[in-house]
BATI-127606 format. One line per 4 residues: their letters; for each residue z, x, y of N, C-alpha, C. Coordinates in steps of 0.05 Angstrom, whole numbers, plus 5000, padded with zeros to 4 digits. Each point is the difference from the previous one (the first is absolute). Example, Ala and Ser with C-alpha at 12.3 -4.5 7.8 and 13.67 -1.06 7.14 Angstrom:
as = 5156:5264:4886:5000:4982:5024:5000:5018:5024 ~ 4986:4993:5021:5001:5016:5024:5014:4985:5022 $
//
This chain:
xxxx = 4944:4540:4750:4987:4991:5024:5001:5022:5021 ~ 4982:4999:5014:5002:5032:5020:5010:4991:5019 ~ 5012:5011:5012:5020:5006:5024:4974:5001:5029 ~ 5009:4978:5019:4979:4991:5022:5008:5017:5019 $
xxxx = 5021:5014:4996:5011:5014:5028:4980:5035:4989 ~ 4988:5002:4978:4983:5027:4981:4974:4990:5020 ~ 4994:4970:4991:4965:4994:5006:4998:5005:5031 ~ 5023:4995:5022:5001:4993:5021:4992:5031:5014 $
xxxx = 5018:5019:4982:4996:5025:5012:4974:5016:4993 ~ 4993:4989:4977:4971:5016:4986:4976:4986:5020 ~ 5006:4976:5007:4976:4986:5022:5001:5017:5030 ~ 5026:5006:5002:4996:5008:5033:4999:5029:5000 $
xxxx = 5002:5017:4973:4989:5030:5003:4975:4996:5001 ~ 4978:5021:5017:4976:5006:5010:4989:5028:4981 ~ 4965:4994:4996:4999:5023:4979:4975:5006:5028 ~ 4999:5028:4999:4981:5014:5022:4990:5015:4978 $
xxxx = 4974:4995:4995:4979:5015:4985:4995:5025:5017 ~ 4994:5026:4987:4993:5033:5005:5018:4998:5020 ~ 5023:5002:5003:5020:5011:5018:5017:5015:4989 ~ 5015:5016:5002:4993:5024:5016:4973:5012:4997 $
xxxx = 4982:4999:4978:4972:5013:4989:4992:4982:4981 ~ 4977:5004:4993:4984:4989:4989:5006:4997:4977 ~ 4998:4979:4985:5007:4991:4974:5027:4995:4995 ~ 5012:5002:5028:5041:4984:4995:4994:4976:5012 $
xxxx = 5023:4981:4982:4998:4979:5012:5028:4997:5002 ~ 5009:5002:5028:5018:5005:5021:5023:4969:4996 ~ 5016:4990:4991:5015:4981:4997:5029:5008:5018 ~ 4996:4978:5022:5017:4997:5025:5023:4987:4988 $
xxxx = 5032:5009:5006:5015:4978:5008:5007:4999:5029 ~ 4996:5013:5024:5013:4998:5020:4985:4959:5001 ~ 4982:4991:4999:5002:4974:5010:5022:4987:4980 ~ 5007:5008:4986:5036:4992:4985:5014:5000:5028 $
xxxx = 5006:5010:5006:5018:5007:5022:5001:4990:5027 ~ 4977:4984:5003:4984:4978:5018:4997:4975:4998 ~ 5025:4998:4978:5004:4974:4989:5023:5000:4992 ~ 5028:4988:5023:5021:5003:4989:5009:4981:4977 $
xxxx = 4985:4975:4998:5008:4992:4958:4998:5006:4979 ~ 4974:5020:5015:4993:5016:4971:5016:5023:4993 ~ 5005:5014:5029:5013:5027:5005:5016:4990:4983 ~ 5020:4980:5011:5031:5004:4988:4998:4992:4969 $
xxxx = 4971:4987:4990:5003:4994:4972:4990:5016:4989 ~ 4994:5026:5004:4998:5020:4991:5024:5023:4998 ~ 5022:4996:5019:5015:5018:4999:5024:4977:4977 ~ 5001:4979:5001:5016:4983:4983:4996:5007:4966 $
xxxx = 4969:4999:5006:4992:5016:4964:5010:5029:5003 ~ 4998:5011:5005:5000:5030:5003:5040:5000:4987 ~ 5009:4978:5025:5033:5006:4991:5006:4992:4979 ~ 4986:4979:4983:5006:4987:4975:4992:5020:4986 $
xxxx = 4975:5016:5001:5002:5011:4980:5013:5031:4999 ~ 5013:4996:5017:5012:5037:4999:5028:4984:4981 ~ 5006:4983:5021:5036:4982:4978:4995:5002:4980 ~ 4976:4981:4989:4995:4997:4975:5000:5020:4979 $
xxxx = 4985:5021:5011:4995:5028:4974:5019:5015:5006 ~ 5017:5007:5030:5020:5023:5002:5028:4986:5019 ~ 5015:4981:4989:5018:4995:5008:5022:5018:5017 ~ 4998:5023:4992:5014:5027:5017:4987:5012:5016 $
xxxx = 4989:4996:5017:4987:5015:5022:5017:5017:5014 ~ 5004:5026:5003:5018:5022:5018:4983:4998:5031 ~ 4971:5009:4998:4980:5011:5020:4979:4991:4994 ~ 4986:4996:5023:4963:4993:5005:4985:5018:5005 $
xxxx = 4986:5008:4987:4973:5021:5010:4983:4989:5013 ~ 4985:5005:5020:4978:4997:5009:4980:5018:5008 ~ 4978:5003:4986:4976:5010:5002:4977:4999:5034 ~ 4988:5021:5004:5001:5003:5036:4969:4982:4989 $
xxxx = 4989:4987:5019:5009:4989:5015:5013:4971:5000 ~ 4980:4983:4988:5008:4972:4993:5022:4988:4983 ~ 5011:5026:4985:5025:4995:4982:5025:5000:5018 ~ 4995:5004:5028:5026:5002:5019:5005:4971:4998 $
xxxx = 4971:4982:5011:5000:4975:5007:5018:4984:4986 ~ 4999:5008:4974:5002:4976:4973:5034:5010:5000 ~ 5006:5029:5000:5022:5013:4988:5024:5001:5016 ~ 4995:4990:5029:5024:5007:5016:5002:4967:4990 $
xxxx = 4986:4984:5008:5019:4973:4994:5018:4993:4971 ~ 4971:5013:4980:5026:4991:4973:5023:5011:5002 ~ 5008:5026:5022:5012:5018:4987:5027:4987:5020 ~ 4988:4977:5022:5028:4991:5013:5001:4976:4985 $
xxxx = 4981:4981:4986:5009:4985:4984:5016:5005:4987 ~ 5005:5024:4986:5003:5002:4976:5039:5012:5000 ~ 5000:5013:5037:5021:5015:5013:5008:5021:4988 ~ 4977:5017:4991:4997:5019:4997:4990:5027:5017 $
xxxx = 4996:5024:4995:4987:5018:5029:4974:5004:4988 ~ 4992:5015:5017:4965:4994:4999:4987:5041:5007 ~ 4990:5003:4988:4990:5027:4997:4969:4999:5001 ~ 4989:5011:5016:4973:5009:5006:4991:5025:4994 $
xxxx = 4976:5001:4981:4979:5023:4992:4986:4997:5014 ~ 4987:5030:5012:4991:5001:5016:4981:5020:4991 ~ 4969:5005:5016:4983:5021:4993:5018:5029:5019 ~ 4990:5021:4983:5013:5021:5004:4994:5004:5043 $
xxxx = 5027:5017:5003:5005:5004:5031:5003:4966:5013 ~ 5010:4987:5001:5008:4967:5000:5023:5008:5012 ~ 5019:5007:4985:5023:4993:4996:5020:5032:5007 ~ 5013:4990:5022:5026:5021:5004:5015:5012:4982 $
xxxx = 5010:5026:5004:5028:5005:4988:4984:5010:4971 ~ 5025:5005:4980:4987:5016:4976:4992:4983:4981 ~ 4975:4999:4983:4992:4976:4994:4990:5016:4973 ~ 5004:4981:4973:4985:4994:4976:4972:5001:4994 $
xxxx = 4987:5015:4986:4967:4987:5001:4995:5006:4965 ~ 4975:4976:5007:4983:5000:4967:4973:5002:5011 ~ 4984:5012:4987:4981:5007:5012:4978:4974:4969 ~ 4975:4995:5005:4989:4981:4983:4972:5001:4999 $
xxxx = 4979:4999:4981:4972:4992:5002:4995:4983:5009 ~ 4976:5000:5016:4980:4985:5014:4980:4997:4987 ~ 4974:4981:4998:4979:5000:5001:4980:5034:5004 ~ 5010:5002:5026:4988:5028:5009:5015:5010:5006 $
xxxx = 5017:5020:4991:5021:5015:5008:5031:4996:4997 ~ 5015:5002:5016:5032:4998:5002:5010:4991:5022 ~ 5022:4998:4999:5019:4984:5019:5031:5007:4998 ~ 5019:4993:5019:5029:5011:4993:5014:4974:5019 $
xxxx = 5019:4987:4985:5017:4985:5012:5030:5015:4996 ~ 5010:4995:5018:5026:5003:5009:5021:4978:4996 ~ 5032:5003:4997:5022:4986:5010:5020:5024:5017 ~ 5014:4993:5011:5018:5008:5015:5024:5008:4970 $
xxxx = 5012:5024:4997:5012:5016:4978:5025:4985:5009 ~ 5019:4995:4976:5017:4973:5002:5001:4966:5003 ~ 4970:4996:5004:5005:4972:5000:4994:4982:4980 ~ 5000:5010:4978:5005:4989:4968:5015:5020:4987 $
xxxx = 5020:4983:4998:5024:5013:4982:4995:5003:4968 ~ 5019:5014:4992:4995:5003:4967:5006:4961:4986 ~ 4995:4990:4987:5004:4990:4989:4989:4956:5012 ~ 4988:5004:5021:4995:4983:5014:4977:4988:4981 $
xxxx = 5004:4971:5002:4987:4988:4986:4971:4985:5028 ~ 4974:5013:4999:4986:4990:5023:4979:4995:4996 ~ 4985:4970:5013:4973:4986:4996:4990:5015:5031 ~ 4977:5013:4985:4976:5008:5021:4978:4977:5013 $
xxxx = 4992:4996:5016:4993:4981:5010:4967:5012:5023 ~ 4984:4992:4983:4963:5002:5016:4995:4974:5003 ~ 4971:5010:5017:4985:4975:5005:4982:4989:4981 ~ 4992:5032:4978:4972:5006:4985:5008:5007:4979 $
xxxx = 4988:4999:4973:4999:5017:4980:4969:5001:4989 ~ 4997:5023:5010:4965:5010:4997:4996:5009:4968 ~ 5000:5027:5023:5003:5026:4962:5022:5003:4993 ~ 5028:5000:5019:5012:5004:4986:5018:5030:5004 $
xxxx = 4987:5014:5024:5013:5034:5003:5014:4994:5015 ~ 5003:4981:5019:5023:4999:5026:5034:4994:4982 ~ 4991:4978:4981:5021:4989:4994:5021:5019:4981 ~ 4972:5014:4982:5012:5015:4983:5017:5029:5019 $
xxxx = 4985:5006:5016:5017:5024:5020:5038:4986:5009 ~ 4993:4970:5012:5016:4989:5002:5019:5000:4984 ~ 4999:4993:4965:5022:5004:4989:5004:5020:4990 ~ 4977:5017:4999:5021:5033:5003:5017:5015:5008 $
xxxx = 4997:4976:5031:5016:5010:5017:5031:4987:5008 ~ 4996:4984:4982:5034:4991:4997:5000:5008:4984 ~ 4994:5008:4973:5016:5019:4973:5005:5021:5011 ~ 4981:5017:5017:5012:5020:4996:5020:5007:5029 $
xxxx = 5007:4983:5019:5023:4993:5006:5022:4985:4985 ~ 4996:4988:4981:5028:5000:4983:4998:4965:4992 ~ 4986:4988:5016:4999:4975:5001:4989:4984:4974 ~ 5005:4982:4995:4979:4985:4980:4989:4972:5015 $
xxxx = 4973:5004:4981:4987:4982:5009:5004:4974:4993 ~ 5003:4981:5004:5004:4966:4996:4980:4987:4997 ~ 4990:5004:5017:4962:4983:4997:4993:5007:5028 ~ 4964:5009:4994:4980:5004:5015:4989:4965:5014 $
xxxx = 5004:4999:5019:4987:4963:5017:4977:5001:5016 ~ 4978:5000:4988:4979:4995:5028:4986:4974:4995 ~ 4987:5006:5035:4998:4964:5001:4964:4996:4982 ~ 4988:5013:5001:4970:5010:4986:4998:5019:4984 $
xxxx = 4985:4989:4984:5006:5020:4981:4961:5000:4988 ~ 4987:5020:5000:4969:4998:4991:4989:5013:4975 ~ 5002:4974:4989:5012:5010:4961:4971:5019:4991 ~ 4977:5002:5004:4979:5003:4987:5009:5032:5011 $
xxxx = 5018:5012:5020:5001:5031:5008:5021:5014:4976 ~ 5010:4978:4986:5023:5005:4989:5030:5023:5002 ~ 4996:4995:5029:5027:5012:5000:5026:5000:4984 ~ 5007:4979:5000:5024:4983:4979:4999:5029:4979 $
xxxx = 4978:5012:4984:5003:5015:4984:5016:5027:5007 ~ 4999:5011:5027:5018:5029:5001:5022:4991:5011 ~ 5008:4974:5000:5032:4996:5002:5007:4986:4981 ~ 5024:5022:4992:5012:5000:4977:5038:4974:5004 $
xxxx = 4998:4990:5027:5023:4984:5002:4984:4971:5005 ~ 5031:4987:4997:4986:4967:4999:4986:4997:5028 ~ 4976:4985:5006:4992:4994:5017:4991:4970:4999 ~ 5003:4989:5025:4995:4968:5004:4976:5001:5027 $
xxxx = 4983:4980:4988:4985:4992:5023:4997:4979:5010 ~ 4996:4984:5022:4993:4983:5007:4972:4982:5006 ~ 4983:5016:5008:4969:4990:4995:4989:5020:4985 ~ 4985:4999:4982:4986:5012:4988:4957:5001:5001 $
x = 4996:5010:5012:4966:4996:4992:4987:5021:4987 $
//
């Protein structure tokens, strides 16, 4: 039987046809977030399923921008610390980078150098899983800080882009279209 707290959140995400350009069809969660029953029954799934597949959680990743939203809370749920990637020049002090394909070109995210230790067991945490290059940069970028990955969590996930395919760690989604 499907889970009403899944249907509740898949009803109150918003799809904006040609947004950002023509021929995307733009799928909102901020009205998630405009709805604190839904909000919190979205972050409730989100915690069941990080327990569920990675009972050891060390650290939370969060992806800029909307992965802060989702990532600082599991990551006090969870009383764990919370680490932010950031697009390159973000972020102070001496910092980590993976650089990744785009659509059209490249991109470089950043962490701050030290804040995934060798051996940390950590769920990355988005809003989106499109194509698939953010995330994969993402767990590049705790291996090659030392970290392992636990599971990839986003709250959307847009199967027909097939992202899911260039990540090579467990990943869980929550709504799927």
């Amino acid at each position: 039987m499907a889970d009403t707290r899944v249907m509740k959140i898949t009803e109150t995400i918003t799809a904006h046809p040609d947004f950002p350009k023509p021929g995307i069809l733009f799928r909102d969660i901020f009205p998630v977030l405009g709805k604190p029953s839904v909000f919190q029954d979205l972050i409730d799934l989100m915690l069941e399923r990080s327990r569920a597949k990675c009972p050891a959680i060390d650290l939370v990743v969060g992806l800029e921008a909307r992965g802060f939203l989702f990532g600082t809370l599991l990551a006090l749920a969870l009383k764990v610390p919370f680490v932010p990637l950031r697009k390159k020049g973000k972020l102070p002090g001496e910092v980590k980078q993976v650089s990744f394909t785009l659509e059209y070109g490249t991109d470089i995210i950043e962490a701050q150098s030290g804040s995934i230790k060798p051996g940390q067991n950590v769920l990355i945490v988005d809003d989106l899983l499109a194509t698939g290059g953010t995330m994969k940069a993402a767990c590049d970028m705790v291996t090659s800080m030392g970290g392992k990955v636990a599971l990839c969590l986003v709250c959307i996930e847009l199967m027909d882009l097939k992202g899911r395919e260039k990540v090579k760690h467990p990943c869980e989604t929550i709504v799927a279209f």
